[in-house]
Backbone as JSON, one array per atom type, in Angstrom:
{
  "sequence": "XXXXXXXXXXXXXXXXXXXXXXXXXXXXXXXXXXXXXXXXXXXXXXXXXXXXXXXXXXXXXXXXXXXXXXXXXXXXXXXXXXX",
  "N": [[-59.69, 10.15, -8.95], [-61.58, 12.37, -8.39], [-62.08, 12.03, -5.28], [-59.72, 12.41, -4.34], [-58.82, 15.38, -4.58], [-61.39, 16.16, -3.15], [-61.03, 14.94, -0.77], [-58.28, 16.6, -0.37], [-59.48, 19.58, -0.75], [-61.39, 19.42, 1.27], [-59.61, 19.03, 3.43], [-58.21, 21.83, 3.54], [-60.32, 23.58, 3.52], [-61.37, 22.57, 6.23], [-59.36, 23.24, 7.71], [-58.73, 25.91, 7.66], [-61.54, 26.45, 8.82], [-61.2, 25.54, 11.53], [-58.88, 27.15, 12.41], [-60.43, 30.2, 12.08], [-62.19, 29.38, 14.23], [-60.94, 28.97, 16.51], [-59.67, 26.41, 17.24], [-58.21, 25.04, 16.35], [-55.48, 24.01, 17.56], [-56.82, 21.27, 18.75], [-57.86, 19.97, 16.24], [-56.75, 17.42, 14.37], [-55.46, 16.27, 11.32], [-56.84, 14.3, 10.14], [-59.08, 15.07, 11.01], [-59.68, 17.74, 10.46], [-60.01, 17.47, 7.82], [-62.69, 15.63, 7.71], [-64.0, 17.9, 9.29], [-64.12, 19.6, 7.52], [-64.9, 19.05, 4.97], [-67.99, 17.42, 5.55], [-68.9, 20.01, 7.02], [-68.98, 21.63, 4.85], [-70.75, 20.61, 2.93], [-72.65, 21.03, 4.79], [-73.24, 23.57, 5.09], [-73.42, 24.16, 2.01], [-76.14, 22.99, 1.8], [-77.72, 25.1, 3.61], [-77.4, 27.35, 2.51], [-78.52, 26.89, 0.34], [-81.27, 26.54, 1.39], [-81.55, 29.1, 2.13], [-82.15, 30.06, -0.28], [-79.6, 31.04, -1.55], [-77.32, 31.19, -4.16], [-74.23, 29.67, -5.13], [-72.37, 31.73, -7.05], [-70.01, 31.47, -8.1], [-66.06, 30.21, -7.87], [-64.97, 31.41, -5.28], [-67.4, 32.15, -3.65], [-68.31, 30.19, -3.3], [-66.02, 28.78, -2.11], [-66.7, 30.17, 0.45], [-68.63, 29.72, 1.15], [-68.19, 27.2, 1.83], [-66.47, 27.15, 3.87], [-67.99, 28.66, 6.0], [-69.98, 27.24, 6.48], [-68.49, 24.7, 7.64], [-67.48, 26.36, 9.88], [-69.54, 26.44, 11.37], [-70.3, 24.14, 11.78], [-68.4, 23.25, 13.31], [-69.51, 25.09, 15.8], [-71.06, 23.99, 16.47], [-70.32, 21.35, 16.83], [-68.27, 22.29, 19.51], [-71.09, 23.06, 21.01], [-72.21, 20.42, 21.43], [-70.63, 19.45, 23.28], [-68.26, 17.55, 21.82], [-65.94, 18.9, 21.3], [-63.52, 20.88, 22.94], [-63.93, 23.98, 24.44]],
  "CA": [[-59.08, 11.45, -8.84], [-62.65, 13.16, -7.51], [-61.82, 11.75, -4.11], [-58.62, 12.72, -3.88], [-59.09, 16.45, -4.55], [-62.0, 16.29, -2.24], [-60.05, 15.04, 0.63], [-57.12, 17.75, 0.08], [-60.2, 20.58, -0.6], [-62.25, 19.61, 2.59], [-58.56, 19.43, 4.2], [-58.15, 22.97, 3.75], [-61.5, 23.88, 4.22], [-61.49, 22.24, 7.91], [-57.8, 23.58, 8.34], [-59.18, 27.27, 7.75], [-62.43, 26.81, 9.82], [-60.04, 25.62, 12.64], [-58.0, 28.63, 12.55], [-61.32, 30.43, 12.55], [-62.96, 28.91, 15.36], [-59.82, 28.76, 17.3], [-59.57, 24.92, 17.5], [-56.88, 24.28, 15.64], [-54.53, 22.97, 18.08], [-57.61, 20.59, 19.27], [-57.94, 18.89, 15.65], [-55.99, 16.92, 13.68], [-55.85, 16.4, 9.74], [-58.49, 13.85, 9.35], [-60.63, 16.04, 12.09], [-59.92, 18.61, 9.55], [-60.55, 17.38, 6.11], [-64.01, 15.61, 7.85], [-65.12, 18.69, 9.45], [-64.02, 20.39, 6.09], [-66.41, 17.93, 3.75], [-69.21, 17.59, 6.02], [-69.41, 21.29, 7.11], [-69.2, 22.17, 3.55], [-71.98, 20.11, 2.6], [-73.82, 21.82, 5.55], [-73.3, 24.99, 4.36], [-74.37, 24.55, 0.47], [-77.52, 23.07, 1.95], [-78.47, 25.83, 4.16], [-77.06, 28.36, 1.6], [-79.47, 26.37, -1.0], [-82.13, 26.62, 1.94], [-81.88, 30.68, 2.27], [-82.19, 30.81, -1.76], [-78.17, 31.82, -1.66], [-76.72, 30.43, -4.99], [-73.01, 30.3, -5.24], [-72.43, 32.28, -8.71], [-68.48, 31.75, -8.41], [-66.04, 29.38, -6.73], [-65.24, 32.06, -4.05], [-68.2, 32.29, -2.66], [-68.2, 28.78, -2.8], [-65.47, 28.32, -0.9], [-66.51, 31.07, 1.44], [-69.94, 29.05, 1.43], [-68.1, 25.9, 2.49], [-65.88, 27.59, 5.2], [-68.86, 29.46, 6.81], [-70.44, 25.72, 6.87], [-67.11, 24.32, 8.55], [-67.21, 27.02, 11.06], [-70.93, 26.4, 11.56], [-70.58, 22.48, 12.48], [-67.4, 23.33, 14.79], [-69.66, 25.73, 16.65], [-72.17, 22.88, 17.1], [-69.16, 20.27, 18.07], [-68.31, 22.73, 20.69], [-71.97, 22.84, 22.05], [-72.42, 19.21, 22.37], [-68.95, 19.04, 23.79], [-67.31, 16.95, 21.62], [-65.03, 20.31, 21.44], [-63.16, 21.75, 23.89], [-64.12, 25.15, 24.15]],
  "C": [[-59.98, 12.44, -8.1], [-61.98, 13.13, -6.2], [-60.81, 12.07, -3.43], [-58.2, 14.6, -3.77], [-60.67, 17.03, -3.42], [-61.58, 16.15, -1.32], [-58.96, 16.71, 0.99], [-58.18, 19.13, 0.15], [-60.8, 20.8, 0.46], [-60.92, 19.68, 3.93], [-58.5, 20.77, 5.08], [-59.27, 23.69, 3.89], [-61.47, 24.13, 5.95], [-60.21, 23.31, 8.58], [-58.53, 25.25, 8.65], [-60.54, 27.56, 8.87], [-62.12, 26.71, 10.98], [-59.73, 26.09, 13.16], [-59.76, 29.78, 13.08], [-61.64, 30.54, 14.23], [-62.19, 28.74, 16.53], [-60.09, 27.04, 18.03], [-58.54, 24.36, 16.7], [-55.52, 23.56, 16.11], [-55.12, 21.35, 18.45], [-57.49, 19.47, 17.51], [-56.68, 18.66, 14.88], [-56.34, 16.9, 11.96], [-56.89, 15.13, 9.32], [-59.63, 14.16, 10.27], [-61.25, 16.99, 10.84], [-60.6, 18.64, 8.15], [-62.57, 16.24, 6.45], [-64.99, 16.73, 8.28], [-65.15, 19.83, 8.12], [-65.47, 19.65, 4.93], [-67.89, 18.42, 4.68], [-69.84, 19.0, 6.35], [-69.51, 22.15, 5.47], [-70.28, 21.7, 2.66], [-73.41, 20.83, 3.33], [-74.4, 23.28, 4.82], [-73.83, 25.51, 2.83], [-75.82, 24.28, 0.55], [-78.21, 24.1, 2.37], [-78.5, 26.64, 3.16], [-78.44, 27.92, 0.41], [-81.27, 26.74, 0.11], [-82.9, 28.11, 2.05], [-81.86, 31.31, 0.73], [-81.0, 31.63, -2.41], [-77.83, 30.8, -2.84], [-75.18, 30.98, -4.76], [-72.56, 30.23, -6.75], [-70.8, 31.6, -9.46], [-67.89, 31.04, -7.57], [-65.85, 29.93, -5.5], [-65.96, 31.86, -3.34], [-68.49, 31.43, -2.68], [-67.78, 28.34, -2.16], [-65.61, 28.85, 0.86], [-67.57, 30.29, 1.95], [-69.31, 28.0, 2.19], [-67.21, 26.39, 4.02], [-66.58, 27.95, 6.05], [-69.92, 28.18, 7.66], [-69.75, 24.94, 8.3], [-67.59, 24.57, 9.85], [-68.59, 26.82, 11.51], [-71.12, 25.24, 12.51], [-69.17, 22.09, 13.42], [-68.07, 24.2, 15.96], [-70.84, 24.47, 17.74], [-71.37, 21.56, 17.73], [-68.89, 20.9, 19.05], [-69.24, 22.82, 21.67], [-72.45, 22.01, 22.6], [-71.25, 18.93, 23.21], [-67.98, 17.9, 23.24], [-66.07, 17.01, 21.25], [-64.8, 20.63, 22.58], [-63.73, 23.46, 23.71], [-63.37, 26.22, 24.76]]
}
């Protein structure tokens, strides 16, 4: 059941950093729910790196979106993004 609420959470994660980043016609839904997971992993590390705890899930999720949008800015600079 973990796995399956992780998929649909990093879904919407990716889906929202997407929109964001204006790439959302560019990915698809398992673009989305991987750059959702993995950029959300990015993001609690750095967040854990700059001594940012997240108190609440908000700023958890805001933590994992800010991630997202973090590791779509870096797919766009190697170009494996359109930009």
């Amino acid at each position: 059941m973990g796995w399956i609420i992780t998929i649909v959470v990093g879904g919407v994660i990716g889906w929202l950093a997407s929109i964001l980043a204006k790439t959302n016609a560019q990915m698809g839904i398992i673009a989305n729910v991987l750059v959702g997971i993995v950029g959300s992993a990015l993001g609690h590390w750095l967040a854990g790196l700059l001594g940012l705890a997240s108190a609440n899930i908000i700023i958890s999720l805001l933590v994992s979106v800010v991630g997202a949008v973090l590791l779509i800015a870096v797919l766009k600079a190697v170009g494996i993004l359109k930009k």
